[in-house]
N, C-alpha and C positions, 0 to 999 in steps of 0.2 A: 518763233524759230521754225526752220523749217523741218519737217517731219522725219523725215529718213535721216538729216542731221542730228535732231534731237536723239531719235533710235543709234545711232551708231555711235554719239558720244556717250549715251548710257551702258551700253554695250563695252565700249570700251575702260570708262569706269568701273562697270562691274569685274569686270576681267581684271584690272590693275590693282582694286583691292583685294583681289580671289587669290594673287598673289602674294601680298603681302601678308594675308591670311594661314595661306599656305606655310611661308616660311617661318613664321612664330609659331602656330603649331607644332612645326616640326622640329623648332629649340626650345621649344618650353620648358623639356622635361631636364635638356644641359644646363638651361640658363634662363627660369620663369622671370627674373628679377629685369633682365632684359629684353624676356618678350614683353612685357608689360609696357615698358619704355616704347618698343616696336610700335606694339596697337594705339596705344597714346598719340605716338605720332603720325601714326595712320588718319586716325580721328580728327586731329588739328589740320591733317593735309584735303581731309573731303569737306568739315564741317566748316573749316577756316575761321571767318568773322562771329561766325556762330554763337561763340563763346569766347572767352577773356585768356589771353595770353596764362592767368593767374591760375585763372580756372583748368587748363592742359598740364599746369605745374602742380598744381596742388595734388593734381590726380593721380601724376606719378608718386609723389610722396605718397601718398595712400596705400598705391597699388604694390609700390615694394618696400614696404615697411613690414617687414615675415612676423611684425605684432597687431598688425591692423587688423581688423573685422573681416574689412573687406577684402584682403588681401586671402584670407581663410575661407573666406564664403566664395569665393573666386576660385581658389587652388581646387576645393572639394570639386566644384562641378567641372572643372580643367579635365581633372585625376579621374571621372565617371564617367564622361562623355565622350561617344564614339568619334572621333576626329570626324568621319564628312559630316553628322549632324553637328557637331560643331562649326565647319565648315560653313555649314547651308544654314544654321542659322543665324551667322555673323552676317552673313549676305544680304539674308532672308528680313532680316527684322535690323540688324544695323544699317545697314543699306538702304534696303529698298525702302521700309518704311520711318526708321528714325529719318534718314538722310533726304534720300530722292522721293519719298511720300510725305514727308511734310513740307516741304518744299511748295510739290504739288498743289496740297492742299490747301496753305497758305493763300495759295495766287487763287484757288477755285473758289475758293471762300469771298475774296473780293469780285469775283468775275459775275458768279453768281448771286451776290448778296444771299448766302443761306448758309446756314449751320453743314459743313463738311469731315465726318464724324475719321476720325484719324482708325477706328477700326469700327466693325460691322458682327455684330451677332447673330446666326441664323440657326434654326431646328433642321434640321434634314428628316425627323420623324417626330411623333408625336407617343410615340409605342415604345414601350420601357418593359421593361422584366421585372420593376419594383413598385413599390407604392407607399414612398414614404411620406408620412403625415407634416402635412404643412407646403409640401413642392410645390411651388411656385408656378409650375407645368400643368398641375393637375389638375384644371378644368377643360382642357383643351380636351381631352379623350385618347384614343388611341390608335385614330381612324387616318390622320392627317398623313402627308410624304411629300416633300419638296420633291421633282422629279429632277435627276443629274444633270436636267437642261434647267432648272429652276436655279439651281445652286451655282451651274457653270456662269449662267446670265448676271448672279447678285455678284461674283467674283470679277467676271470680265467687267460688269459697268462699275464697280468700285474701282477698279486698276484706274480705268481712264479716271476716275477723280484725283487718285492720289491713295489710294486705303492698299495697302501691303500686310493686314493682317486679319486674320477674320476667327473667330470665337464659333466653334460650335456648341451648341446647345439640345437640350431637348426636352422632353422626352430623353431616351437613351440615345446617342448621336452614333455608337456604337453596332446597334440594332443594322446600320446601314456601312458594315465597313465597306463593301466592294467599291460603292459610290466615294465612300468618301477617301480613299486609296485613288480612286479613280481621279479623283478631281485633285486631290493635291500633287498627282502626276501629270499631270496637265500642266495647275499653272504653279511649276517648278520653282519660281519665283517668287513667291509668297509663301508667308509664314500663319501655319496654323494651331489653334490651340481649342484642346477638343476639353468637355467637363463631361466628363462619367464617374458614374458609379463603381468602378473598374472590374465588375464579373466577369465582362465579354474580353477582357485583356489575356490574349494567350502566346504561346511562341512564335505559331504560321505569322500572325499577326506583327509581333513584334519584330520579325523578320525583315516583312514590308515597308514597315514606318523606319528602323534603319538605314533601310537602301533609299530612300527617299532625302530624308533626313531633314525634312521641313513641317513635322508634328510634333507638335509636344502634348503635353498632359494635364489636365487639374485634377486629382484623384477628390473626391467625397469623401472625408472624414469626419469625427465627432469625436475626437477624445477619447475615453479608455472602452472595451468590450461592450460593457454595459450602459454608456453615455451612448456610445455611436448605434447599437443596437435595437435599443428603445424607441429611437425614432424612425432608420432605417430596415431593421426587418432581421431577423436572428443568421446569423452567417456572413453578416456583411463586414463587418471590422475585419476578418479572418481572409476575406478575398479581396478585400485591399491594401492587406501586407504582403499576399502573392504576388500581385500585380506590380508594387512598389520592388520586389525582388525582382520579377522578371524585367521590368522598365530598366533597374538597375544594371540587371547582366549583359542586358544588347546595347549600353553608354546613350539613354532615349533621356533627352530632358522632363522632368514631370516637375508638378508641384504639388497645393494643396487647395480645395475649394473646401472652405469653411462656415457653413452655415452656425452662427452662436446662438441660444435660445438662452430665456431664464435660467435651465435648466444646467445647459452644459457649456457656460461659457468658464469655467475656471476650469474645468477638463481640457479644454481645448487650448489654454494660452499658459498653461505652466511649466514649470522649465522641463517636467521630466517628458510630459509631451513632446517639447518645443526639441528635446533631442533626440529623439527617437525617432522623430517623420527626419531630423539630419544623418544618423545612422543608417536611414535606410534608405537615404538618398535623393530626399526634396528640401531643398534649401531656399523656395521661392512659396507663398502661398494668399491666396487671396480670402479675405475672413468678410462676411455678409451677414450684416444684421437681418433678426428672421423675420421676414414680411408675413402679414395675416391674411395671405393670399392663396389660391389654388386648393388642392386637396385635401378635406379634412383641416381647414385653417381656422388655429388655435392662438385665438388672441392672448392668452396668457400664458402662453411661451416668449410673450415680447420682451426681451431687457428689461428689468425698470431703467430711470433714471441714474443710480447710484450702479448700476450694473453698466451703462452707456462710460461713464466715468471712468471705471474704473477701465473700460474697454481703450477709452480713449490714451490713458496714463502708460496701460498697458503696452501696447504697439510702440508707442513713442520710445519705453524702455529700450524693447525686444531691437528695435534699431538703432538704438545708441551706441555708441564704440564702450559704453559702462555695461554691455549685455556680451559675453563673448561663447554666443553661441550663433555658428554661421546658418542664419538662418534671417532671410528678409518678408516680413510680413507688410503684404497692401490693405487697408479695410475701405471699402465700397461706402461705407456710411460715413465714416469718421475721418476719411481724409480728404472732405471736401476745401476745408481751407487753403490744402496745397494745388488743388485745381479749380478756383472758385466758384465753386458751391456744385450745383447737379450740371452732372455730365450726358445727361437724356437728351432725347430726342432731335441725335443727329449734332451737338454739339460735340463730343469728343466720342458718341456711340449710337446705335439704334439697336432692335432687333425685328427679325421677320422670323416669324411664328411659322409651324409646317403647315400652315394653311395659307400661305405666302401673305396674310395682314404685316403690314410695318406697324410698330409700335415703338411708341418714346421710349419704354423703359422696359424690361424682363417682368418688373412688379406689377406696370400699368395695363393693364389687358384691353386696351381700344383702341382703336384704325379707322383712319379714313380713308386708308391706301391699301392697294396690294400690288402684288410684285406681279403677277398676272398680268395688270391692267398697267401698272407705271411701269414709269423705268425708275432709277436709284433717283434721279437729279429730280425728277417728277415729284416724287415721295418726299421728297427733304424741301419742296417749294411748295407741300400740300398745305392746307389752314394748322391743323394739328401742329405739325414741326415748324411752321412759322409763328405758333404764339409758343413754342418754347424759344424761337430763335429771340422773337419778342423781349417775351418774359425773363429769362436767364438773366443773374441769377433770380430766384424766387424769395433770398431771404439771405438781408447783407451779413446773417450770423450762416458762416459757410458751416457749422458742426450742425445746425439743423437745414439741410439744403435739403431736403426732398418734399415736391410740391402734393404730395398723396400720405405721406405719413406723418409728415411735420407740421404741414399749413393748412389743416384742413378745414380750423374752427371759423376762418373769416367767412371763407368760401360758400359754409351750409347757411349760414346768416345769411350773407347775402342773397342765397336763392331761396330765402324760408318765408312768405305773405304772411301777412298779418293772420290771415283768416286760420292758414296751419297754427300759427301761434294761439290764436284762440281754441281752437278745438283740441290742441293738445292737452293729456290730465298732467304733464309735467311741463314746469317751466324751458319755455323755449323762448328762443331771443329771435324777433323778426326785421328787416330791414330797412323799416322806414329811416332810422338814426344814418343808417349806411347809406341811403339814399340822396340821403340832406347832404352828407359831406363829399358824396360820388358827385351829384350837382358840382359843388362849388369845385372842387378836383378838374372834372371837364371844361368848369368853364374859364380857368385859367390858362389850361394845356390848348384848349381852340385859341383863346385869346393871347397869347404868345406864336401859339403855329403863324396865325393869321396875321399880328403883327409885323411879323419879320419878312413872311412870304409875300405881302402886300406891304409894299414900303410906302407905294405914292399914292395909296388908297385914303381917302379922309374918313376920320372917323363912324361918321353915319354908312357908309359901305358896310365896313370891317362891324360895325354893330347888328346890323343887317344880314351878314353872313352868318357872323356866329350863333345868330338866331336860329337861323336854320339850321346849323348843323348840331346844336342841344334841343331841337324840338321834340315832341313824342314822335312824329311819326318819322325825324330820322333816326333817332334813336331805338324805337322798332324797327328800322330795317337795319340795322346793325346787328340786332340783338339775332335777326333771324340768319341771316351771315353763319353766325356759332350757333343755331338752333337751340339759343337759351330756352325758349320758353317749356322745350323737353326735359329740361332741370329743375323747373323748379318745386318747392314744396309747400302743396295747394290744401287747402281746407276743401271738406265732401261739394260746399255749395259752389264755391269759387271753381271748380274743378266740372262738376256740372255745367256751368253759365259762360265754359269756355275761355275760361283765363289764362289758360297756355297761349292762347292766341290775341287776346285782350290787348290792344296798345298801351294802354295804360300802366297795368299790371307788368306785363315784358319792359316795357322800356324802366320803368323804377326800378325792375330787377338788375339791368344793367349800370347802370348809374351804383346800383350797390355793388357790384363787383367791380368797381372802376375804384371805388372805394374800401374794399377788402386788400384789393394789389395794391395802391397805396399804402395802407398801414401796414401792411406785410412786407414791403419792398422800397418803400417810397416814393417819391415822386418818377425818380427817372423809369423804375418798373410799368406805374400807371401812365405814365408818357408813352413809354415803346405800347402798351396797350392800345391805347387810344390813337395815337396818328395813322396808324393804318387805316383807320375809318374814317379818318375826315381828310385825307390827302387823294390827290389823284382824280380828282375832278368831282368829286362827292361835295362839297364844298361850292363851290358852283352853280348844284341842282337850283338854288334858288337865285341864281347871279343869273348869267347866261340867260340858259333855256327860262327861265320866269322874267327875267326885263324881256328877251322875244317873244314871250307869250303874250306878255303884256302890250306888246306893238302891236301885233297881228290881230290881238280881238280888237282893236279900235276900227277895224275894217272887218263887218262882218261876212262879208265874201268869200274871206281872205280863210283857207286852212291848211293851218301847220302840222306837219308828220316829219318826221325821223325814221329812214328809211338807211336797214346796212347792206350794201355797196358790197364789202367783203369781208372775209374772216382767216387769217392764217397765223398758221405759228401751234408751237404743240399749247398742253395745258396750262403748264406752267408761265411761256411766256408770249399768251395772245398779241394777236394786233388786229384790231377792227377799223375799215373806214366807213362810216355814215355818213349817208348826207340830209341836209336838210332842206326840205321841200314845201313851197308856197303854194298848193294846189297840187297841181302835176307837177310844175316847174321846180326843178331842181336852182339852188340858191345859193348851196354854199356846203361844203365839205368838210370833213375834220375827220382825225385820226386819234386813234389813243390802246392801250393795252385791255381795256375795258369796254362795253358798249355804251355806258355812262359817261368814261371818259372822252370818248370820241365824240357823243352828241354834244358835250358841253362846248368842245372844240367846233364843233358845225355849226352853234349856234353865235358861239365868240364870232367867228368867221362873218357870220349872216349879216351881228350888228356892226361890224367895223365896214360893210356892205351898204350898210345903212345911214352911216354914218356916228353911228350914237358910240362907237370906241372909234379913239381915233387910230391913227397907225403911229408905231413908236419908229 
């Protein structure tokens, strides 16, 4: 579509529902029964096919049913909420990102082949006021700061993909209001939602976000004085019931960010709780199992098990129409089932740290990107977020989806040598076993790849290929690709004698972790693993460029080089032409995304030159 058209029928769109926005807000309060009906049919008029004729009807029954949940959970934030933040966030987040951003992202997502994260998480500082044990933040320091051009950039190159909502984060995100005031008047159009601590929450402030009307809230709580206190620092419970008053008086959406430990998870999900953060005006909240991560992190704050359960049964209640307290809880760990499985690494999210690293997950603390150096689409087609794009999900039981706290046991196996297992005083498990079934895993997945891709290839070919591509030494250069051999765990001698770089030792490593995703995910997991590395002309190394190798030494005269011609295109998606040369004499040319791919192509090219391929 053409540009200036696509911009003006968005424009106009958004305009046409600002309208009909307008006008149900402003009969809500004569006739909610019918504005409900209104927005409904708003919804069916933008979203259309979207959704099921059934589905627009059901929703009215819900919505004016003055017994339903939701019709109360709905009224409460009606009857609170400043009309233009209301306003701006119907816009803001039904709009641009339910409606015209997923859209977006849909189409980006095939355009690009990559995970297109529907919203984005970022630090604007690393510098907090508090130091509460276990924060997820707190290895970073204090020292970090997104600059208002850092943060302008991760918004403006999200828009172009489709992302209409963005999470701040921190450290305190708070510490930097003028910036972030700043930027959410800018881009007017997007919906933000900031997680504080809420000290820094005062009137000037709340003044601002008002007039704006496109922030909202996740306040930090913990349950009763002395649950929330304990963990977070003496006075904090107490100024985050101010801040919950003051959010309240200027009609500012907030909710709640709920970290649950061992400790404080039935404080935090009991009814008398659960009506209290509604009395006081947050009817939305997010609840987060506690990672052993960042500052002071205290592996025995984790849930048990029977504490997960109850977690799980919990929530499920607090949103049933058998729970009639208005109040909707989301939990990050536990309701991976209704989004299949983990939502990391640029699937439905990412985050960029105030040191501008991207990271799959708030929990995961490693990058191989920075926002400095990429751009958005760069970072989401780095190796990192392509083996989540890969991998996803990580484990077909979506109640344990997380690939760092759930699946860790195959994982250290696989990278554990015999020799670590020997030298350990406690029983440790090493991966030769892994090994053996990693083998036979890979060499079905070549052997089917190959099969289908090579239809008129005869057997002895396709036998011959797939040799090469389960060899050690391509299997070490795979392995070096993901820089496994900086994983693994070495006994003193084997670590001495150079084993990190050992082909031997790296490639068996790999073949174990081909076999860890497997048993953990199955087959199709260790499939998306593997085809990355035997596709694209990898495959070939021994087809191609090894039968013309093979020609050319029969003629000892005769010397072959590969020589690249040029190089264009960003990180993500190169293009190389090589050619290949008999001596000086240039022979024959190829193309490909890869340098490897294009040689294979220069040398395909050479032998159908030769005559030994024929032409199709």
């Amino acid at each position: 579509m053409n540009t200036s058209l696509d911009n003006l029928t968005h424009k106009m769109q958004r305009a046409a529902l600002g309208k009909i926005v307008d006008v149900a807000l402003s009969r809500a309060e004569q006739d909610r029964e019918k504005t409900m009906c209104q927005l409904v049919d708003a919804a069916k008029q933008f979203y259309g096919s979207g959704f099921s004729d059934e589905t627009y009807e059901n929703a009215k029954k819900v919505l004016t049913d003055p017994n339903s949940k939701w019709t109360k959970l709905i009224n409460c934030v009606l009857d609170q909420t400043d009309p233009h933040v209301a306003r701006t966030t119907a816009l803001n987040l039904g709009y641009e990102a339910f409606f015209r951003g997923t859209k977006m992202i849909r189409e980006n997502r095939v355009k690009y082949q990559c995970n297109i994260p529907w919203l984005i998480l970022f630090d604007p500082t690393s510098a907090c006021n508090m130091h509460c044990v276990g924060c997820w933040a707190g290895e970073y320091g204090h020292k970090n700061n997104l600059s208002f051009e850092d943060m302008d950039k991760i918004v403006t190159q999200g828009k172009e993909l489709g992302v209409y909502l963005y999470m701040l984060t921190g450290g305190e995100p708070l510490v930097r209001k003028k910036d972030v005031l700043k930027l959410a008047e800018k881009h007017n159009d997007v919906q933000f939602a900031i997680y504080t601590n809420s000290t820094l929450i005062d009137e000037p402030f709340c003044e601002e976000v008002q007039r704006l009307g496109n922030i909202a809230f996740m306040l930090s709580i913990e349950g009763t004085p002395e649950t929330n206190d304990a963990r977070r620092g003496e006075g904090h419970y107490a100024a985050v019931m101010h801040a919950m008053d003051l959010l309240k008086k200027y009609g500012i959406i907030f909710g709640t960010s709920i970290c649950y430990t061992r400790q404080n998870i039935e404080a935090v999900t009991n009814d008398a709780f659960m009506r209290l953060l509604c009395e006081k005006g947050a009817h939305f909240g997010f609840y987060f199992h506690y990672m052993p991560v960042g500052n002071e992190a205290a592996p025995e704050l984790m849930p048990t098990p029977e504490q997960r359960k109850y977690m799980i049964d919990r929530i499920r209640y607090l949103r049933s129409s058998a729970c009639d307290i208005p109040f909707y809880p989301m939990d990050f760990q536990n309701d991976g089932e209704f989004v299949g499985g983990c939502i990391a690494g640029g699937r439905n999210y990412f985050h960029i740290n105030s040191a501008g690293d991207a990271e799959p997950c708030v929990f995961i603390h490693y990058s191989n990107a920075n926002i400095h150096d990429q751009s958005i689409l760069e970072i989401l087609h780095s190796p990192l977020f392509m083996a989540y794009h890969n991998g996803q999900p990580f484990n077909k039981n979506h109640l344990r989806p997380c690939p760092m706290l759930e699946n860790p046991e195959l994982l250290e196996t696989a990278l554990t040598h015999t020799s670590y297992a020997n030298e350990s005083r406690a029983p440790v498990k090493h991966n030769e076993r892994l090994e053996f079934l990693g083998d036979s895993v890979l060499q079905i997945v070549s052997a089917d790849y190959l099969f289908h891709a090579y239809a008129d290839r005869p057997e002895g070919d396709l036998t011959r290929i797939r040799a090469s591509l389960v060899s050690e030494s391509a299997l070490f250069q795979f392995a070096q690709e993901i820089d496994l051999g900086e994983y693994l765990r070495l006994g003193r001698g084997e670590e001495r004698c150079g084993g990190r770089t050992r082909p031997s030792v790296v490639s068996d490593a790999f073949e174990a972790v081909i076999a860890a995703l497997y048993l953990d995910g199955g087959m199709e997991v260790a499939r998306k693993f593997i085809l990355p590395f035997i596709t694209e002309g990898k495959h070939a190394e021994a087809d191609y460029k090894t039968r013309l190798q093979e020609i050319v030494q029969q003629n000892p005269e005769e010397r072959l080089s590969y020589v690249v011609e040029s190089e264009s295109g960003p990180d993500h998606d190169k293009h190389f032409v090589v050619a290949v040369r008999f001596n000086s004499d240039r022979v024959a040319r190829g193309e490909g995304r890869s340098k490897k791919a294009a040689e294979q192509c220069a040398a395909k090219e050479a032998l159908k030159l030769l005559g030994v391929i024929k032409e199709k």
